[in-house]
TILUMKOL-877570 format. One line per field, with one value per residue (C-alpha): x, y negated, z negated. Coordinates in nm, 4 decimals. Example, Ala and Ser with C-alpha at 12.3 -4.5 7.8 and 13.67 -1.06 7.14 Angstrom:
<recs>
x = 1.2300 | 1.3670 .
y = 0.4500 | 0.1060 .
z = -0.7800 | -0.7140 .
</recs>
This chain:
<recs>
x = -4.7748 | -4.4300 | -4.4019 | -4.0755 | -4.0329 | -3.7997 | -3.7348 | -3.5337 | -3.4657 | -3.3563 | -3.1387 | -3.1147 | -3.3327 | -3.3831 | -3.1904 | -3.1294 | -3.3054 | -3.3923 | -3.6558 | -3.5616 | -3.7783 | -3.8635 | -3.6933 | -3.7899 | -3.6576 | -3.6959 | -3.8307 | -4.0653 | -4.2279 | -4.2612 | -4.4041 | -4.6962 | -4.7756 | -4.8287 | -5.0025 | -5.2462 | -5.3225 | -5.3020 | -5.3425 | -5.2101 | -4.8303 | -4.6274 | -4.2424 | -4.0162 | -3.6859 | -3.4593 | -3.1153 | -2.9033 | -2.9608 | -2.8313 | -2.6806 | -2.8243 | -2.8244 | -2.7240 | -2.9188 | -3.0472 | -3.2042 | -3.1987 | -3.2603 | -3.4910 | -3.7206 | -3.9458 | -4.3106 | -4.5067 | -4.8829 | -5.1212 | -5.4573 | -5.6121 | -5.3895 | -5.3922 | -5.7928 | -5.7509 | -5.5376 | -5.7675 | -6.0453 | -5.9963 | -6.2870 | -6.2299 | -6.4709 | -6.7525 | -6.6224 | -6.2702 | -6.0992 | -6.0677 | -5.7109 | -5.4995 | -5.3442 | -4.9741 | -5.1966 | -5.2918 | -4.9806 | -4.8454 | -5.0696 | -4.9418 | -4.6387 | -4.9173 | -5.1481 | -4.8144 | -4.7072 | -5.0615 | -4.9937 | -4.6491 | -4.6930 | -4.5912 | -4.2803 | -4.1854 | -3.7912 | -3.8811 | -4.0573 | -4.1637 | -4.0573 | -4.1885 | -4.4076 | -4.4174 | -4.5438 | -4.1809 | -4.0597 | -3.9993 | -3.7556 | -3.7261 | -3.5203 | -3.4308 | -3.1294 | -3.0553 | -3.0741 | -2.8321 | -2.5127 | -2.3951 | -2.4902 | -2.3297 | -2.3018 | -2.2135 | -2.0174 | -1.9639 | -1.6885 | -1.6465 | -1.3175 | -1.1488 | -1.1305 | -1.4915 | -1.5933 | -1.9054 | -2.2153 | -2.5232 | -2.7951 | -2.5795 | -2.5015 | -2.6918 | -2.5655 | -2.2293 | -1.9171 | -1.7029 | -1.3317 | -1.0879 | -0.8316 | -0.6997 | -0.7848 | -0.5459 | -0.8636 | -0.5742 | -0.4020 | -0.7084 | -0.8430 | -0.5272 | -0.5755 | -0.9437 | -0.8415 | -0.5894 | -0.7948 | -1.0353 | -1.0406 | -1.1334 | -0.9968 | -1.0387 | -1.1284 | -1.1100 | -0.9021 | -1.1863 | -1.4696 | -1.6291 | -1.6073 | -1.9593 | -1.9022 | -1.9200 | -1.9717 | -1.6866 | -1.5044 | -1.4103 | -1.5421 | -1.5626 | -1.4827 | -1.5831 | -1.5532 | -1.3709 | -1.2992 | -1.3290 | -1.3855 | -1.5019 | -1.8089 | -1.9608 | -1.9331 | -1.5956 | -1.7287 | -1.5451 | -1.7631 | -1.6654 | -1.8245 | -1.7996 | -1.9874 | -1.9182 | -2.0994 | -2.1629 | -2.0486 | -1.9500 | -2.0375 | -1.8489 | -1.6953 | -1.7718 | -1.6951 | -1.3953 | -1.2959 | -1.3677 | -1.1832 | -0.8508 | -0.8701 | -0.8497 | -0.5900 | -0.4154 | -0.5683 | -0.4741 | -0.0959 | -0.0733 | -0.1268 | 0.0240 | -0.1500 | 0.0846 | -0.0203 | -0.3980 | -0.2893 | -0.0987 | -0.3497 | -0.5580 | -0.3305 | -0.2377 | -0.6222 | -0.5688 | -0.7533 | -0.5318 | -0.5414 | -0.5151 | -0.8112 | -1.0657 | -1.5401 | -1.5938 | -1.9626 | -2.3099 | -2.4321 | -2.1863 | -2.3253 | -2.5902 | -2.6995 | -2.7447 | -2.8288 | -2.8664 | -2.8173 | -2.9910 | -2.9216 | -3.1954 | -3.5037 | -3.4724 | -3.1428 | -3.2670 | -3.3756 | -3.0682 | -2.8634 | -3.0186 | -3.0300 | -2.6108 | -2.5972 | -2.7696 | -2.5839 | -2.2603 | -2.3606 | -2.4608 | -2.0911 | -1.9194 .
y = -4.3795 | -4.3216 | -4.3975 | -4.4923 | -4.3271 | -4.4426 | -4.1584 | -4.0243 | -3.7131 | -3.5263 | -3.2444 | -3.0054 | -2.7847 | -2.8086 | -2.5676 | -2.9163 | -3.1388 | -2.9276 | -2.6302 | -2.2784 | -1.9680 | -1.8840 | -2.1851 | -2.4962 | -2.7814 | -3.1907 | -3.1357 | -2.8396 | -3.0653 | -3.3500 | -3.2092 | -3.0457 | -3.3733 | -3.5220 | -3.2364 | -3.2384 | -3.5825 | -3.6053 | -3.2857 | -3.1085 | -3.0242 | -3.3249 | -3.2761 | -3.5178 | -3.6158 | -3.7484 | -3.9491 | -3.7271 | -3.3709 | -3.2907 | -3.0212 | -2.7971 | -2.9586 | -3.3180 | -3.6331 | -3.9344 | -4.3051 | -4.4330 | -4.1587 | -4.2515 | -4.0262 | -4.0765 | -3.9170 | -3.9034 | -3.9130 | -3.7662 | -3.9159 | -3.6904 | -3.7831 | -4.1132 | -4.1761 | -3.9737 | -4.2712 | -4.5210 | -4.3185 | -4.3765 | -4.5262 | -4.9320 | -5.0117 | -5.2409 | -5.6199 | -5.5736 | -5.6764 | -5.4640 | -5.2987 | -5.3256 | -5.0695 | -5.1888 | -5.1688 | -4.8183 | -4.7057 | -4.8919 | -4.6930 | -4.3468 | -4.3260 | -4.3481 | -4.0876 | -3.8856 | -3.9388 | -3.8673 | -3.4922 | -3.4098 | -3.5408 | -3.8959 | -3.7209 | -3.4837 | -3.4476 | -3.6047 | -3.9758 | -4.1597 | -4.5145 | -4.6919 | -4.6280 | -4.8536 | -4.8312 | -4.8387 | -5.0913 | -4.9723 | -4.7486 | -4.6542 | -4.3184 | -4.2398 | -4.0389 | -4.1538 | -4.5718 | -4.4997 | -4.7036 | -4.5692 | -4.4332 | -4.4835 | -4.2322 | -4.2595 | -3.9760 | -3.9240 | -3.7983 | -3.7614 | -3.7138 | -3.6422 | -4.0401 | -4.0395 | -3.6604 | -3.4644 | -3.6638 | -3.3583 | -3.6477 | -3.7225 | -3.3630 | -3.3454 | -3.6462 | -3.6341 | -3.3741 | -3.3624 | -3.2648 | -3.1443 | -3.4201 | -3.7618 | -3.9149 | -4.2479 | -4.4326 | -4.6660 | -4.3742 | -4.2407 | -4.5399 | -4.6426 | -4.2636 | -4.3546 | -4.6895 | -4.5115 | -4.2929 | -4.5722 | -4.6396 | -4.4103 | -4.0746 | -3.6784 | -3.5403 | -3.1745 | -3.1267 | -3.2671 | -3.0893 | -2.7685 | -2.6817 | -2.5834 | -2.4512 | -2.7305 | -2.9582 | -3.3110 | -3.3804 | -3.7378 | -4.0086 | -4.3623 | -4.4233 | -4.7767 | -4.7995 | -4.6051 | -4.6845 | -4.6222 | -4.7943 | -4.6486 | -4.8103 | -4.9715 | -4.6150 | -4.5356 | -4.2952 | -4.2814 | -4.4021 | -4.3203 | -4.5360 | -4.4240 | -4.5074 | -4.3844 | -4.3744 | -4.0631 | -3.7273 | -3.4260 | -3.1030 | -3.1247 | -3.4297 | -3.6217 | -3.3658 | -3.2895 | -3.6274 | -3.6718 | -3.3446 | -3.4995 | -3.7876 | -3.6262 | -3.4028 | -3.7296 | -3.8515 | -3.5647 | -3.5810 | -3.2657 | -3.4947 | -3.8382 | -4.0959 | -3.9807 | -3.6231 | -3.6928 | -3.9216 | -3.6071 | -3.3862 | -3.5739 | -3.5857 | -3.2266 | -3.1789 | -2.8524 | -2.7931 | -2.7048 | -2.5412 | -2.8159 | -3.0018 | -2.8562 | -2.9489 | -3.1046 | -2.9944 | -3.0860 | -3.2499 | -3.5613 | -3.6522 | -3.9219 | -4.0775 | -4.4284 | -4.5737 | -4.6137 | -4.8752 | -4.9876 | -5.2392 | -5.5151 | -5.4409 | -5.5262 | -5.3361 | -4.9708 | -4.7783 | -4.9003 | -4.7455 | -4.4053 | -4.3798 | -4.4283 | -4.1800 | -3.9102 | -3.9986 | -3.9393 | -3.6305 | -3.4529 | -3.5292 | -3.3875 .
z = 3.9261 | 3.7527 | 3.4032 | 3.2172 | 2.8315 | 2.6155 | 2.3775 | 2.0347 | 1.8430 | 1.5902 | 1.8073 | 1.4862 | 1.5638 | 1.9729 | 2.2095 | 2.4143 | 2.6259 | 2.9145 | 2.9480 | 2.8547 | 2.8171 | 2.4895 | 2.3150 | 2.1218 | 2.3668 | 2.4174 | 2.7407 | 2.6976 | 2.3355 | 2.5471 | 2.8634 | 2.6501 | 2.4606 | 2.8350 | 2.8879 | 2.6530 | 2.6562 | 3.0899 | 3.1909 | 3.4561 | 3.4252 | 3.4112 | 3.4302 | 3.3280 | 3.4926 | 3.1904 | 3.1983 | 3.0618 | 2.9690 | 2.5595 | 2.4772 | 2.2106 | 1.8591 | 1.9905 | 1.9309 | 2.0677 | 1.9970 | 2.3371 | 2.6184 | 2.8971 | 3.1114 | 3.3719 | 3.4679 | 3.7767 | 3.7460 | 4.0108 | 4.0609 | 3.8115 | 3.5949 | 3.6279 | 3.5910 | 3.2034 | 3.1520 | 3.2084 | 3.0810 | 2.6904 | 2.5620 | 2.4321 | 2.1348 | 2.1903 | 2.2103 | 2.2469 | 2.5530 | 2.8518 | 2.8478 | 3.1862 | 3.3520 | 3.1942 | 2.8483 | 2.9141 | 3.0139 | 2.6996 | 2.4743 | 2.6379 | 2.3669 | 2.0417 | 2.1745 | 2.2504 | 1.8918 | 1.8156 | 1.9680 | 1.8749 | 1.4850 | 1.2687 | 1.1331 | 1.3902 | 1.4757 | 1.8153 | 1.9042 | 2.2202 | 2.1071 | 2.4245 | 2.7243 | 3.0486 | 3.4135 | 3.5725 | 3.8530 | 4.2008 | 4.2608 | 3.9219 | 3.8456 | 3.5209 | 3.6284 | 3.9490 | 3.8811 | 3.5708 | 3.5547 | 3.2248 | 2.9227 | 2.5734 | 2.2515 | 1.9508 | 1.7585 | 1.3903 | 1.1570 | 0.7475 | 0.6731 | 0.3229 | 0.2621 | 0.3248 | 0.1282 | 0.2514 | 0.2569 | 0.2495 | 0.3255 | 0.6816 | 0.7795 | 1.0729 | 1.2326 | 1.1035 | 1.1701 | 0.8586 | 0.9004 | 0.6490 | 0.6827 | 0.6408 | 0.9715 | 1.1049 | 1.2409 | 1.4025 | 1.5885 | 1.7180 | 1.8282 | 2.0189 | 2.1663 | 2.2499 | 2.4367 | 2.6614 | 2.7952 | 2.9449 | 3.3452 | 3.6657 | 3.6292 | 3.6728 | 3.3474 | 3.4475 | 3.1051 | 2.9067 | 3.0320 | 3.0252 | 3.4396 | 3.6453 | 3.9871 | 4.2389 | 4.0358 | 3.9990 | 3.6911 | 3.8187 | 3.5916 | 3.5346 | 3.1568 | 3.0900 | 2.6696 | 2.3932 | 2.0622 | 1.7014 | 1.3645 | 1.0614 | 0.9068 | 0.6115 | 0.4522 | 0.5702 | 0.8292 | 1.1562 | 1.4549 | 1.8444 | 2.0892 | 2.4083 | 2.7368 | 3.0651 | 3.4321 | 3.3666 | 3.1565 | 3.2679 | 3.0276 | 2.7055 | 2.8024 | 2.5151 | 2.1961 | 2.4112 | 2.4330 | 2.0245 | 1.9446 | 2.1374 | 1.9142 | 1.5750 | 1.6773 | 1.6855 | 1.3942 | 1.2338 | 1.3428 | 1.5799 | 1.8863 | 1.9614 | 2.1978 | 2.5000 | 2.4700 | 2.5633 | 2.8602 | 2.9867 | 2.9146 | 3.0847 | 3.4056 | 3.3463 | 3.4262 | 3.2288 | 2.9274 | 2.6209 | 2.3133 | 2.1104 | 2.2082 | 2.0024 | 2.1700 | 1.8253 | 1.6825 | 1.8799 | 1.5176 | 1.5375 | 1.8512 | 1.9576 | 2.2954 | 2.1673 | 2.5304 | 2.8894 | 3.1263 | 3.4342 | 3.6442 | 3.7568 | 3.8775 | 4.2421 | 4.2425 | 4.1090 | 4.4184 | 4.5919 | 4.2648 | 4.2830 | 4.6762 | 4.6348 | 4.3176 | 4.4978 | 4.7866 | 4.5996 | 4.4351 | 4.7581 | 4.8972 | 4.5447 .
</recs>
């Protein structure tokens, strides 16, 4: 049985999603919560893998449950005169009794828990996946109750000029200059939204979804915007960059803290094991 979670956290004080020896991570909290409440040693397969430090409200992950565990599902005892749960009720109840384990105010929460449709992959079905990144600038001061969700810069940033940046950048291209490179692996991406505004409290907000990131992409991405915000680039210069597909000095991988995986995108039901059979399909050619 594969189960979908819908998931957020606090990345402050994780060394990023994915397992590491020795270090606090998303994955390695979760997995033990399923552990203790399952058994066995469940591993989950996530949408997109955080760096150190960053956040999210709307990553997605995915579990498969053997027979053992499966029957510990079921096996909760229902009070006398209550209704006998369903499977989809049991598998509903799977994010409490994980809350239950990993604490009501820890810096990590399973918002949702479902038995997930056929052909289900929480990486692989993806179409996109949107974040959200932060800035305080010197119009907006320094905010102590936001500073782990927030990147403050030393400057007067033109929210105009760096959304005009943002916007150019949109459309099917090699982002080599934008990402921090991994041996084999493509830089080619489909950017499908950029933009910025700043919001009710004057902070600047990216939003940015793509098919899919590369490593850096994103703070790389931010940090080329507010060197035009801040007057050292212009909107041309990150198109050539861009083109260039060499990284430059001037583009500064903004900090992990502004950062936030707001969601993830799927298409319909009867479509998602034909989605992931073409994205690993893809990714064994690149």
């Amino acid at each position: 049985m594969r189960i979908r979670l819908d998931i957020a956290y606090d990345g402050t004080h994780f060394r990023g999603w994915a397992r590491q020896p020795g270090l606090r991570t998303v994955q390695e909290t979760l997995e033990s919560a399923l552990a203790r409440v399952l058994g066995g040693e469940p591993r989950l397969v996530v949408a997109g893998r955080t760096d150190a430090g960053v956040h999210a409200t709307g990553q997605v992950a995915h579990v498969d449950l053997d027979d053992g565990q499966v029957q510990r599902l079921l096996a909760r005892q229902v009070r006398a005169g209550t209704r006998m749960p369903t499977l989809d009720d049991r598998a509903a109840a799977l994010a409490a009794r994980m809350t239950g384990v990993v604490g009501s105010y820890s810096d990590v929460a399973v918002l949702g828990s479902r038995i997930a449709p056929a052909g289900f992959d929480a990486r692989f079905s993806a179409v996109w996946r949107r974040y959200e990144y932060r800035i305080g600038d010197s119009v907006t001061g320094y905010d102590p109750l936001e500073r782990h969700r927030t990147t403050t810069v030393r400057a007067s940033l033109d929210t105009d000029a760096m959304d005009a940046a943002a916007r150019a950048l949109i459309g099917l291209h090699d982002f080599a200059a934008y990402c921090k490179p991994r041996e084999e692996a493509t830089t080619i991406r489909t950017l499908l939204e950029f933009d910025w505004h700043r919001d009710e409290a004057g902070v600047l907000v990216a939003n940015i979804k793509a098919d899919a990131f590369c490593h850096s992409m994103v703070r790389a991405l931010v940090g080329a915007c507010v060197a035009v915000g801040d007057g050292r680039l212009d909107v041309d210069d990150v198109v050539d960059i861009r083109d260039a597909q060499e990284r430059v000095p001037e583009v500064k991988v903004l900090a992990a803290r502004g950062l936030t995986l707001t969601a993830v995108g799927y298409p319909a039901d009867e479509l998602l094991a034909q989605r992931a059979e073409q994205t690993r399909a893809r990714r064994d050619r690149e």
